[in-house]
Each structure stands twice: as structure tokens, then as C-alpha cells.
DRENPA-3360 file (N, C-alpha, C; in nm, 2 decimals, always signed):
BEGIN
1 = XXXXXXXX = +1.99/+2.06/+0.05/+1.89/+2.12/+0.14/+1.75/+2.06/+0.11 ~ +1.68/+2.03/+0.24/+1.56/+1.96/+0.20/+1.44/+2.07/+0.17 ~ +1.34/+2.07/+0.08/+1.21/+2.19/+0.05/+1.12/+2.12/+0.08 ~ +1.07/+2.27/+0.15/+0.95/+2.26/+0.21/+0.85/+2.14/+0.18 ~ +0.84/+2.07/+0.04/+0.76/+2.00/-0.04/+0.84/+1.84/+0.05 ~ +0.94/+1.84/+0.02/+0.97/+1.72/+0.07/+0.94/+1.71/+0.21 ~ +0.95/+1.84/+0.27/+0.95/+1.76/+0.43/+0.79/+1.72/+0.43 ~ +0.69/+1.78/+0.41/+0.58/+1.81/+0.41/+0.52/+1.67/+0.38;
9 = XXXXXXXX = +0.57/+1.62/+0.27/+0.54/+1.52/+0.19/+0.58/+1.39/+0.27 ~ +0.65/+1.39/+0.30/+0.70/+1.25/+0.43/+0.57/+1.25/+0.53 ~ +0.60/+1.40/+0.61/+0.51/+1.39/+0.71/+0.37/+1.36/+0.68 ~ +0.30/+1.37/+0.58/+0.16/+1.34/+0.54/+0.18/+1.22/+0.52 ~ +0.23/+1.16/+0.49/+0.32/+0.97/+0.44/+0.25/+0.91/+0.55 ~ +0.18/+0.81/+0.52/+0.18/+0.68/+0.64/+0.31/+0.65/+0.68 ~ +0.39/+0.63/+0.77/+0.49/+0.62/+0.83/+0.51/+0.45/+0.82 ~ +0.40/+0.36/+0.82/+0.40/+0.28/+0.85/+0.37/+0.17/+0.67;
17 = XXXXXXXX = +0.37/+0.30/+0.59/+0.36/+0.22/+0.44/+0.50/+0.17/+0.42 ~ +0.51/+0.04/+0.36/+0.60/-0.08/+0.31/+0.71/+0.05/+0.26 ~ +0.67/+0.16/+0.20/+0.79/+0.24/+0.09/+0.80/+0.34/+0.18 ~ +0.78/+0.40/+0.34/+0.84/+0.48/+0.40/+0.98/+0.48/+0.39 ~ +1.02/+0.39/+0.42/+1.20/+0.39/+0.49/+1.23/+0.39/+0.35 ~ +1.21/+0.34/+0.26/+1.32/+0.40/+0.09/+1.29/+0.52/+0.09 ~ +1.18/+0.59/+0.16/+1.13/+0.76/+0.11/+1.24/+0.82/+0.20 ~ +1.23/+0.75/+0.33/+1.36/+0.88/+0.42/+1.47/+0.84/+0.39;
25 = XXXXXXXX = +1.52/+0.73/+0.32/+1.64/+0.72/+0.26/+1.67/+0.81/+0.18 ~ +1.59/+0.82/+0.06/+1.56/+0.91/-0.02/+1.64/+1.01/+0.04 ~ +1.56/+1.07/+0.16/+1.55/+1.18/+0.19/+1.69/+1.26/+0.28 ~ +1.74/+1.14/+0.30/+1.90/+1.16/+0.35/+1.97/+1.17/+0.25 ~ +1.99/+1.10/+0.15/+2.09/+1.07/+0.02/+2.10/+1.23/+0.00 ~ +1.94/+1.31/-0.01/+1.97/+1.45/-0.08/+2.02/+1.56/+0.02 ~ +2.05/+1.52/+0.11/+2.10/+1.64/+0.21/+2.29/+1.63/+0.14 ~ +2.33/+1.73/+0.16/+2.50/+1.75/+0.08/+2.59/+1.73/+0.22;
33 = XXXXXXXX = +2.69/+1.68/+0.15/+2.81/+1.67/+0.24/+2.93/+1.68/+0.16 ~ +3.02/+1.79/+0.26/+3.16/+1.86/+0.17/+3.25/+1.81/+0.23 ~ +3.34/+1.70/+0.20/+3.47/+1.64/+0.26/+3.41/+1.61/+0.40 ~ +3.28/+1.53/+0.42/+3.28/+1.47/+0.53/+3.17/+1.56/+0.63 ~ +3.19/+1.68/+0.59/+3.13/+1.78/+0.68/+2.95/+1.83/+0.61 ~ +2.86/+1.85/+0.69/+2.75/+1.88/+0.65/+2.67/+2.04/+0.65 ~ +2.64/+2.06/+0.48/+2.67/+2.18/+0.49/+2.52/+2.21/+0.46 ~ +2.41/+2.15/+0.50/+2.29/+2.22/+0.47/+2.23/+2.24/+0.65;
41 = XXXXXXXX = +2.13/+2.30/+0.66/+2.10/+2.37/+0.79/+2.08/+2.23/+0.90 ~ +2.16/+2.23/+1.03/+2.18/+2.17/+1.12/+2.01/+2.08/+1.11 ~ +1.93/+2.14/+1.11/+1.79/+2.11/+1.16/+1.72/+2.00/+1.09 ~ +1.78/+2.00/+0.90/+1.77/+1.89/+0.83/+1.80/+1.77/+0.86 ~ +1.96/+1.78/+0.89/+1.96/+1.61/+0.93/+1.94/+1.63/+1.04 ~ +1.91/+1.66/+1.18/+1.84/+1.64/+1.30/+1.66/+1.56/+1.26 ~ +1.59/+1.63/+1.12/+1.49/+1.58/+1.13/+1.53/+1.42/+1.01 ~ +1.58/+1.47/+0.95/+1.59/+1.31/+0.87/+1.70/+1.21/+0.97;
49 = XXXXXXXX = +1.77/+1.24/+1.04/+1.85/+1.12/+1.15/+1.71/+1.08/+1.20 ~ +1.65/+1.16/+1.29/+1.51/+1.08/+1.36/+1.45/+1.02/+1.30 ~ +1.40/+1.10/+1.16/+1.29/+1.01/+1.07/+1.36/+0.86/+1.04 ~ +1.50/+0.84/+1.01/+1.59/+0.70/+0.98/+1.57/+0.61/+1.11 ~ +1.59/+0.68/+1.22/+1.59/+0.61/+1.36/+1.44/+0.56/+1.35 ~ +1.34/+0.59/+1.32/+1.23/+0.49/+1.31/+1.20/+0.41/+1.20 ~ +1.30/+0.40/+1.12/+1.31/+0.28/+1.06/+1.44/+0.16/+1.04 ~ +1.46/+0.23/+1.12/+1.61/+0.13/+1.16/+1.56/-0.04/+1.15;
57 = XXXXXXXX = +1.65/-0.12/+1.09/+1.66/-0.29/+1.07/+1.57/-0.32/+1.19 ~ +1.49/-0.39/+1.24/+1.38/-0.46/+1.30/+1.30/-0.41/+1.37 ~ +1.26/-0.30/+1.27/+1.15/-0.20/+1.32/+1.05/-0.28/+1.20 ~ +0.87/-0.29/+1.30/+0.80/-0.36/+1.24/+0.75/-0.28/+1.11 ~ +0.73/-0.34/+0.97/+0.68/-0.27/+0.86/+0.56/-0.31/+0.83 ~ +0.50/-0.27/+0.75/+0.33/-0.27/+0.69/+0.41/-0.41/+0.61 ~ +0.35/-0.50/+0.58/+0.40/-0.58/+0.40/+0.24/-0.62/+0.38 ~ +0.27/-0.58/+0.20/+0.14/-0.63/+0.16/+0.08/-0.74/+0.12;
65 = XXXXXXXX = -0.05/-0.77/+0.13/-0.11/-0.89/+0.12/-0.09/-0.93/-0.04 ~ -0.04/-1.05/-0.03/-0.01/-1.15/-0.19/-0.15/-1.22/-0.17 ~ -0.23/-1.08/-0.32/-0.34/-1.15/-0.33/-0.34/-1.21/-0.47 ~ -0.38/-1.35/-0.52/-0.31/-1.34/-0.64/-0.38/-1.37/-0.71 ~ -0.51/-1.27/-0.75/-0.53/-1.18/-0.85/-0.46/-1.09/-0.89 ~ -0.35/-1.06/-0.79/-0.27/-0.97/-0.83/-0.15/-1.00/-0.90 ~ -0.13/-1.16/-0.89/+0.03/-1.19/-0.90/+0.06/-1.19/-1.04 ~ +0.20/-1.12/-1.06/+0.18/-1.17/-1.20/+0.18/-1.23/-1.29;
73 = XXXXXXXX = +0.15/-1.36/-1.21/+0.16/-1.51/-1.33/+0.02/-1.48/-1.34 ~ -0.10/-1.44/-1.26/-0.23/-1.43/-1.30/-0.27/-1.28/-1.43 ~ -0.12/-1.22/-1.50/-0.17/-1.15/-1.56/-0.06/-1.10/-1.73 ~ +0.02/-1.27/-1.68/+0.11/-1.27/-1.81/+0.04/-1.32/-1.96 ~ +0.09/-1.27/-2.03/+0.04/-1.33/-2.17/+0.02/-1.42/-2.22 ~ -0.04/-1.53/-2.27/+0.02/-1.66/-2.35/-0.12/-1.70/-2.38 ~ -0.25/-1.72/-2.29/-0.32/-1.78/-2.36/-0.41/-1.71/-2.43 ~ -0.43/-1.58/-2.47/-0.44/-1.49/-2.54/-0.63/-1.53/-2.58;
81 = XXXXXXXX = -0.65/-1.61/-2.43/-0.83/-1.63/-2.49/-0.83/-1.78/-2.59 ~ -0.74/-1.85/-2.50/-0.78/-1.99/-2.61/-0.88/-2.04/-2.51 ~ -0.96/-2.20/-2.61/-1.08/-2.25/-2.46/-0.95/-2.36/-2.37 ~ -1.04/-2.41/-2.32/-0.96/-2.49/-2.16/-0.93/-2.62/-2.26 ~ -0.80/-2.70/-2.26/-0.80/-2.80/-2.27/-0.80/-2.92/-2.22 ~ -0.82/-3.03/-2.25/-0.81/-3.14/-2.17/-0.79/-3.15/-2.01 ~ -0.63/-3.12/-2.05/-0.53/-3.12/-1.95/-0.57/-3.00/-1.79 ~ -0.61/-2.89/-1.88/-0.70/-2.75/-1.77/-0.79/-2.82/-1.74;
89 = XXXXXXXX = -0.86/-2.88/-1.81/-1.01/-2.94/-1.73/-1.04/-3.05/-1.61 ~ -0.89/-3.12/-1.63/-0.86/-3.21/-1.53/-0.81/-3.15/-1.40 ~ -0.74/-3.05/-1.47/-0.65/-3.01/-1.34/-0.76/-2.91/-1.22 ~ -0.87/-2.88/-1.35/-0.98/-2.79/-1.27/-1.01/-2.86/-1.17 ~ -1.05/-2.99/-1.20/-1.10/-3.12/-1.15/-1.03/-3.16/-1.01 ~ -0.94/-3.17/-0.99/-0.86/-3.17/-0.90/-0.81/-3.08/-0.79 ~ -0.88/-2.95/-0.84/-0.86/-2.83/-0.72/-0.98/-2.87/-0.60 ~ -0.90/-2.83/-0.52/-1.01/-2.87/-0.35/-1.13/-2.77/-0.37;
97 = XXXXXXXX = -1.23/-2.85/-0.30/-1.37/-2.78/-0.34/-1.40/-2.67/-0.22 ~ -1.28/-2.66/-0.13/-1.27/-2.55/+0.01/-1.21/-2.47/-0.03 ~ -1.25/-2.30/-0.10/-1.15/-2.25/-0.16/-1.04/-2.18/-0.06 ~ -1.05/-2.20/+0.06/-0.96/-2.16/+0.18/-0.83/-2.25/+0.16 ~ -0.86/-2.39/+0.13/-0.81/-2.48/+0.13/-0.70/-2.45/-0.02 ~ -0.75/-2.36/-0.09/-0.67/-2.36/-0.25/-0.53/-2.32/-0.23 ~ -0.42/-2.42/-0.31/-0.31/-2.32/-0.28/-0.27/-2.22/-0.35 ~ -0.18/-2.16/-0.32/-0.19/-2.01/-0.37/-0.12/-1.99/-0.50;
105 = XXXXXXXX = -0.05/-2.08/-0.55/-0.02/-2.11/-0.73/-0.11/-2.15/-0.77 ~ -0.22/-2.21/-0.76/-0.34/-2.27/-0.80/-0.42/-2.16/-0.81 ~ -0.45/-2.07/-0.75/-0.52/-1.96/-0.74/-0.45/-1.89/-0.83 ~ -0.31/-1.85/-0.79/-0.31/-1.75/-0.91/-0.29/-1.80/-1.07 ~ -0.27/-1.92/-1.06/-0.35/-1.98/-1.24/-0.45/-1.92/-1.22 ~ -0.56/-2.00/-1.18/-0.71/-1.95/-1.21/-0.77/-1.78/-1.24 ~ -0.69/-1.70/-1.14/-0.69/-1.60/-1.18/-0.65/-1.55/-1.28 ~ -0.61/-1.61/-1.35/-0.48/-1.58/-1.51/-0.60/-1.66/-1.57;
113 = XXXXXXXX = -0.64/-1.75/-1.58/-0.80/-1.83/-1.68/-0.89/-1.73/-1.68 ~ -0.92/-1.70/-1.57/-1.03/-1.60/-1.55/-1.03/-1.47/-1.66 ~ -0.91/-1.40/-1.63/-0.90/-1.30/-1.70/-0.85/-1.33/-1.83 ~ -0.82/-1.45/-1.89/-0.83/-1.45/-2.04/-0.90/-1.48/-2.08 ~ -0.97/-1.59/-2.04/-1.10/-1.57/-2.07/-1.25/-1.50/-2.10 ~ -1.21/-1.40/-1.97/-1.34/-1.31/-1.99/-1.36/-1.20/-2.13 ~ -1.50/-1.23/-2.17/-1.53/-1.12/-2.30/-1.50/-1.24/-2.40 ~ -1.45/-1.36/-2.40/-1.43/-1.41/-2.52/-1.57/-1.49/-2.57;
121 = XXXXXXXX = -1.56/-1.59/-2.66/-1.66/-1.68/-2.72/-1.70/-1.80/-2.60 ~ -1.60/-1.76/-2.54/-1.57/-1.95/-2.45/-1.66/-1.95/-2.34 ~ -1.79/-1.90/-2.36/-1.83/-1.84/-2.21/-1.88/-1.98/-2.15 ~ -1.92/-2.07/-2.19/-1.85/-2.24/-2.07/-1.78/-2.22/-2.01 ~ -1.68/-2.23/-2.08/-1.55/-2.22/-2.07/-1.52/-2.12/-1.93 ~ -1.56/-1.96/-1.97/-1.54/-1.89/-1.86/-1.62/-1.89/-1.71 ~ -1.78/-1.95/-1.72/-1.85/-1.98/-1.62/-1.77/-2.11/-1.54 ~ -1.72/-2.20/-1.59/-1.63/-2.28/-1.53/-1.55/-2.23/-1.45;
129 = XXXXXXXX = -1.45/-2.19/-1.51/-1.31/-2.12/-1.44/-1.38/-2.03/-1.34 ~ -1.43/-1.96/-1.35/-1.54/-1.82/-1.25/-1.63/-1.89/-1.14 ~ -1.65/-1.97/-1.16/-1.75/-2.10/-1.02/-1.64/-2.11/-0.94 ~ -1.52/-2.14/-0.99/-1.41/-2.21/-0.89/-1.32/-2.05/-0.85 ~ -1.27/-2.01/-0.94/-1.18/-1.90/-0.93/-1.30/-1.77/-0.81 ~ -1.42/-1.69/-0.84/-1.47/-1.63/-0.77/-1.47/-1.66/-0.60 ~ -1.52/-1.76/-0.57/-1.47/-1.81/-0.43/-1.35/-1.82/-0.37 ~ -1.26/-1.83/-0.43/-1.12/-1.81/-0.41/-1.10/-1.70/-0.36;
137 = XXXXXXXX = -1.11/-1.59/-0.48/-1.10/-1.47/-0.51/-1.16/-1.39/-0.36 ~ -1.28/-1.42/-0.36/-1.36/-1.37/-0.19/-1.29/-1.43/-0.10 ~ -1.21/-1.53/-0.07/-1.17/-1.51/+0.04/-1.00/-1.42/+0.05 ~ -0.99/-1.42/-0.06/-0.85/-1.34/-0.04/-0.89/-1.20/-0.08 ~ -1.03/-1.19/-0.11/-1.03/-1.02/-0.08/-1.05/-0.99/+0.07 ~ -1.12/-1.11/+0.11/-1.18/-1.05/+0.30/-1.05/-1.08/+0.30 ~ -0.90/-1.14/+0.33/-0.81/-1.17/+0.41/-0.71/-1.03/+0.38 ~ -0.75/-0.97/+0.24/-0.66/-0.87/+0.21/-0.73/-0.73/+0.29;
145 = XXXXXXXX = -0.86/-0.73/+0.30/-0.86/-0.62/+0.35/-0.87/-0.64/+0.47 ~ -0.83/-0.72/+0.61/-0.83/-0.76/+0.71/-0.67/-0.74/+0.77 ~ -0.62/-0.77/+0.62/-0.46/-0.72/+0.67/-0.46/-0.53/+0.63 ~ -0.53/-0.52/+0.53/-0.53/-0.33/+0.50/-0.57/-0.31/+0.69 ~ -0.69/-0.34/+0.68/-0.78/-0.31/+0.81/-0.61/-0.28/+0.98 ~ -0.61/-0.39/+0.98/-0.52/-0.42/+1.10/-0.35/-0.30/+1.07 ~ -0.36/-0.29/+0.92/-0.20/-0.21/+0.94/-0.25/-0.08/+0.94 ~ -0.35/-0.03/+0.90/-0.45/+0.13/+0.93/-0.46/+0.14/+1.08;
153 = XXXXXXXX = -0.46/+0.05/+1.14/-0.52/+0.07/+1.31/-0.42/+0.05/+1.39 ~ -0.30/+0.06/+1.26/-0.16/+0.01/+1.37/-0.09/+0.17/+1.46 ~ +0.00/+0.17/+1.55/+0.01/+0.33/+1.59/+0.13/+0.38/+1.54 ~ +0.11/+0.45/+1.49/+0.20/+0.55/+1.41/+0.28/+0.61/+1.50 ~ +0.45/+0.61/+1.46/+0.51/+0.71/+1.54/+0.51/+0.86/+1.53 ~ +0.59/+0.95/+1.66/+0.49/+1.12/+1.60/+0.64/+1.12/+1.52 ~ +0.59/+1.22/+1.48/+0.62/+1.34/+1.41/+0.77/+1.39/+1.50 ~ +0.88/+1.39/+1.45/+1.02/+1.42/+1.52/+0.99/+1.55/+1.57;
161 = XXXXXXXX = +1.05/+1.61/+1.69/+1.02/+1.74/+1.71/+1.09/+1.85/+1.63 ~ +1.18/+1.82/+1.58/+1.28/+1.91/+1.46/+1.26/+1.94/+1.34 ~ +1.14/+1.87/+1.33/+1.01/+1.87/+1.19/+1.02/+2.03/+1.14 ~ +0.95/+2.12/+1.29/+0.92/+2.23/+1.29/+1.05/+2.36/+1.24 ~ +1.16/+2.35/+1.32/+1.27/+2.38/+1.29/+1.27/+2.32/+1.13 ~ +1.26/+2.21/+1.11/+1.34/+2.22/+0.98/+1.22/+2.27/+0.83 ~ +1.16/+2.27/+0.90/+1.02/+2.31/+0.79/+1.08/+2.50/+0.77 ~ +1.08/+2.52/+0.88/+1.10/+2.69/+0.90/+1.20/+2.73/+0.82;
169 = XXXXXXXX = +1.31/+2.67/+0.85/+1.43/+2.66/+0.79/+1.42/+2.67/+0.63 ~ +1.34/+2.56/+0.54/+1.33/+2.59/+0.47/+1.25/+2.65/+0.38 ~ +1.14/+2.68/+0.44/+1.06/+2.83/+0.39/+1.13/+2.94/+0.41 ~ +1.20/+3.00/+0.50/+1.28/+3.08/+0.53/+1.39/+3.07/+0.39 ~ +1.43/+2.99/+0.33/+1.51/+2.99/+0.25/+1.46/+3.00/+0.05 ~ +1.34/+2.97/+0.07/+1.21/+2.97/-0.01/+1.18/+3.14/-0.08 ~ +1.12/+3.17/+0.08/+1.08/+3.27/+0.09/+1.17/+3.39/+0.11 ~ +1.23/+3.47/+0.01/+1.32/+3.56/+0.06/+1.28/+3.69/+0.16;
177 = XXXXXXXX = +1.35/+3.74/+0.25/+1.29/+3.88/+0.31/+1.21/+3.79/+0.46 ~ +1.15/+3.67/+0.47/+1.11/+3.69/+0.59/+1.13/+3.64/+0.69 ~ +1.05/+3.73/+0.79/+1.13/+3.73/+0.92/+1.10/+3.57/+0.95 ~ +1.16/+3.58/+1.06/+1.23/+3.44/+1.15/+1.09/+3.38/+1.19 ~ +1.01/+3.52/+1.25/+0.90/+3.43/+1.35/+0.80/+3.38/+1.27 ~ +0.75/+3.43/+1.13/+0.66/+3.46/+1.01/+0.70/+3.28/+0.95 ~ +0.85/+3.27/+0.91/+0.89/+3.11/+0.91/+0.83/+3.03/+0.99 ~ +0.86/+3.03/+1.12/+0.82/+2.95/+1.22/+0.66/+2.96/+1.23;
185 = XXXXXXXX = +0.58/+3.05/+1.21/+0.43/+3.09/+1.23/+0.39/+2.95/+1.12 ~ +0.44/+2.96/+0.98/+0.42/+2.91/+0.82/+0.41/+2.78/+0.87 ~ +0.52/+2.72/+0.93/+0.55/+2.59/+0.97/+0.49/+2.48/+1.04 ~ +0.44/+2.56/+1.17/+0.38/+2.53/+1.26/+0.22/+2.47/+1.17 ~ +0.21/+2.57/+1.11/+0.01/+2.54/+1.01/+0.05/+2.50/+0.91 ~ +0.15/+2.45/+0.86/+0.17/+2.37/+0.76/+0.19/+2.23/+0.80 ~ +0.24/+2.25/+0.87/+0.28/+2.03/+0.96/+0.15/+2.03/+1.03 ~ +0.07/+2.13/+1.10/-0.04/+2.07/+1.12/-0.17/+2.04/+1.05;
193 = XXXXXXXX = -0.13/+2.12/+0.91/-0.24/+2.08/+0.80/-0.20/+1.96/+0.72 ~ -0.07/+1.90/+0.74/-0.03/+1.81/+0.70/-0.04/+1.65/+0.79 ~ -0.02/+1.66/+0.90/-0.11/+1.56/+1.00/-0.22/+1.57/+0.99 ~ -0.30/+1.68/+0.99/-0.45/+1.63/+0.94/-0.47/+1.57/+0.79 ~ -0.42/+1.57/+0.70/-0.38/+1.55/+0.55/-0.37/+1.34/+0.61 ~ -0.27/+1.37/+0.67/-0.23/+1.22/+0.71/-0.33/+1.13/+0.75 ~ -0.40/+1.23/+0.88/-0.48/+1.13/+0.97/-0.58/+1.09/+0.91 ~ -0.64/+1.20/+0.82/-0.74/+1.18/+0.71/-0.75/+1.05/+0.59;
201 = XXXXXXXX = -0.60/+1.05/+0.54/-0.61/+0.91/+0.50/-0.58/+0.77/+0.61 ~ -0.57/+0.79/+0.70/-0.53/+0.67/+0.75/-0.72/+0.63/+0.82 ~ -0.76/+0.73/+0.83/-0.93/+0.72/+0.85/-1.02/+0.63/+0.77 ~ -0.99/+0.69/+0.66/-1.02/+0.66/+0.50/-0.98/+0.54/+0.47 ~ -0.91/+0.47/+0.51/-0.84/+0.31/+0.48/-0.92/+0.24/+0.58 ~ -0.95/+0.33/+0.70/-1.01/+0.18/+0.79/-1.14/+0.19/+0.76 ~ -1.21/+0.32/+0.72/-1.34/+0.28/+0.63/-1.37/+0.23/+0.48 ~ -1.26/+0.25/+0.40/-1.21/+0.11/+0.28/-1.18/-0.04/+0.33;
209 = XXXXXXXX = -1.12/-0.05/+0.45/-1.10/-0.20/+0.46/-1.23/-0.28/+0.53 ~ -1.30/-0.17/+0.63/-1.39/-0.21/+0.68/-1.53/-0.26/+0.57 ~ -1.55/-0.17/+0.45/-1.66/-0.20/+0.33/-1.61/-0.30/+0.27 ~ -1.49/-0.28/+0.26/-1.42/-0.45/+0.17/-1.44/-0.55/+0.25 ~ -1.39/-0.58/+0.38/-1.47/-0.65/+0.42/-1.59/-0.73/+0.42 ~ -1.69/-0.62/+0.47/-1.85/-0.66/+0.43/-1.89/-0.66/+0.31 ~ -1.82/-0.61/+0.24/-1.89/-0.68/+0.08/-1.83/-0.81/+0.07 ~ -1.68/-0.86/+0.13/-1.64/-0.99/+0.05/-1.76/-1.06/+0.14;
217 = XXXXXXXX = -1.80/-1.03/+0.30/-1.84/-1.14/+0.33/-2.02/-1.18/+0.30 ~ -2.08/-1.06/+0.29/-2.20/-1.07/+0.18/-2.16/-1.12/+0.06 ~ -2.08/-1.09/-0.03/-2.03/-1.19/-0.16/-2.07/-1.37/-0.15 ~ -1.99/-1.38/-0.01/-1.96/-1.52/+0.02/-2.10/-1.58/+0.04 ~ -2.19/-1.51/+0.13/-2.32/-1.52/+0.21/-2.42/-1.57/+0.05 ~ -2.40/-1.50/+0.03/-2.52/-1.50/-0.12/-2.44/-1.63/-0.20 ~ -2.32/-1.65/-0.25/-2.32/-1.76/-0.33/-2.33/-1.88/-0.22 ~ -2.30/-1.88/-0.13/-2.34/-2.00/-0.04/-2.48/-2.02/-0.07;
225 = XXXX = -2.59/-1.91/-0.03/-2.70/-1.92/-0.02/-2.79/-1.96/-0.20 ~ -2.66/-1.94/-0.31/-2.75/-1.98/-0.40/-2.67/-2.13/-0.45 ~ -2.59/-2.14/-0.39/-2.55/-2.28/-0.43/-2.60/-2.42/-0.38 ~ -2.74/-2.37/-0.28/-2.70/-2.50/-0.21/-2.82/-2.54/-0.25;
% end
């Protein structure tokens, strides 16, 4: 039987985040079945079948942007803060001076220099790596929050109508002694404090992706403007 916590918890969920569909998987695995037969309240899997039905095989998903500051070759161990040798200094030498143009194992080295570097003795050493790597870096934060931007503004499917039913259901089963309508009253202002809950963050991301934005592209504006 699903609680109140979980259904609640889905429905506030971007529907459209990359780890929805493992969440309503999740969310079916825990409903019980006795020799085939389903023994928790009809209204559960009525609302987890619908919630599965919008994620069924070639339904479009959120996937996140490979930014690779993130990756984690830019944050494995090894050079533990040594300076650049030879070999680094050539290869620096050889990165395209368009950082649009950088490929994206190139970048995420540089991001892995960058960050071993920083705080050490080597600060040549790190002003180097940081001339090249920072510009990089700006354009895959404007590209990363342009993809946040665009999957925030994507349209979400509603809310199953059996939501309500199954919410009731299990406060009713929570809550000992109350009546039926008192369930259904609970439910009703709880899925709708919980789509507000929702809509709230999905607001909040398009005014995070919108600031990331204009800071990468002020970022960019200013080092243009002092490089030239």
C-alpha cells in the first residue's frame, strides 16, 4: 500500500526530471501482489498504471547537460597539484583559441588542471590553465543553463485523476476513525498544496536558468572586453 508521503512526493516531482520514471517504478514495485492478484486498494494501481503510462518507452525525458566541469575525469585524482609539464604545455598549445570550438575531452582535462591546480604554489602555472579553461567553462555554463532553461518551460503532464482517490485512501488508512468525506476533504488540499509545492519549483528553475544565463553571458562580455 502506497502512503500518503509517497504519493504526495511523486506529485510535487517534476514529472519531467531524468529520475521520474525510476521514482514510479519505484512506486509500483511497492504495491503487493498475492498469487497474481492485487491486494492493496483498487485506486493505488489505478494511480501508479497512469503515472507508468506517462512514462512509457518513447516518451520524451529531461537528460542532463554534460558539462565537463562536471565529468569525472575533470575531478579524478593523480596529479595531486604537480606544475604542468612539457608535454601539458604543448598540448595547452595546441587547444583551439575558439573555446566553442574545444572538444569536450579537452575541456574536461582542463577542468581536472584547473582544479588541481588551484590554491597551490604553481600560480603560472594555474593563470595558464584558467585563461584557457575559464572561457570554455562560460560557454558550457550558458549552454547548460539554456538546456535547464528550455526543460523548465517544457509542459508537464496533469496529475492522474485517481491521484485524489488514492491519496484518500491512504490517509483513511493512516488516520484511524475517519470518516470518508474528512479523507477526501485532507486530499483534495493536500495534492493541491502539493502542485503548488511543484509549480513553485519549476518557477524557480526558470528564474535560476534565466540568472545563469546572464551571468555566463556578462562573464563572457567582460573577458572579451578586457582581452582585447
Amino acid at each position: 500500500m502506497l502512503s500518503s508521503k509517497q504519493i504526495l512526493d511523486v506529485v510535487s516531482s517534476d514529472p519531467n526530471h531524468p529520475g521520474a520514471a525510476g521514482k514510479v517504478a519505484y512506486l509500483r514495485r511497492s504495491l503487493k501482489t498475492s498469487m497474481g492478484v492485487r491486494t492493496d486498494p483498487p485506486s493505488h494501481y489505478q494511480f501508479a498504471d497512469a503515472l507508468a503510462a506517462q512514462h512509457e518507452p518513447g516518451t520524451a525525458t529531461a537528460e542532463p547537460y554534460r558539462h565537463p566541469g562536471s565529468d569525472p575525469k575533470a575531478h579524478a585524482p593523480g596529479r595531486g597539484g604537480t606544475p604542468l609539464s612539457p608535454s601539458d604545455l604543448a598540448w595547452i598549445d595546441r587547444l583551439p583559441n575558439d573555446p566553442t570550438k574545444m572538444p569536450y575531452e579537452d575541456a574536461a582535462a582542463l577542468a581536472g588542471l584547473s582544479a588541481s591546480l588551484a590554491g597551490t604554489q604553481h600560480t603560472s602555472d594555474a593563470r595558464l590553465v584558467d585563461s584557457v579553461w575559464k572561457p570554455v567553462q562560460e560557454v558550457h555554463d550558458a549552454n547548460a543553463a539554456r538546456v535547464a532553461l528550455d526543460q523548465a518551460q517544457r509542459s508537464v503532464p496533469d496529475v492522474p485523476s485517481s491521484a485524489v482517490r488514492a491519496l484518500a485512501d491512504s490517509i483513511a488508512a493512516e488516520v484511524p476513525n475517519l470518516e470518508p468525506a474528512e479523507a477526501l476533504s485532507r486530499a483534495g488540499t493536500q495534492l493541491r498544496e502539493a502542485l503548488d509545492k511543484r509549480t513553485a519549483a519549476r518557477e524557480q528553475k526558470i528564474l535560476d536558468a534565466r540568472a545563469a544565463i546572464a551571468q555566463a553571458s556578462e562573464a563572457a562580455a567582460v573577458r572579451t572586453a578586457t582581452t582585447r
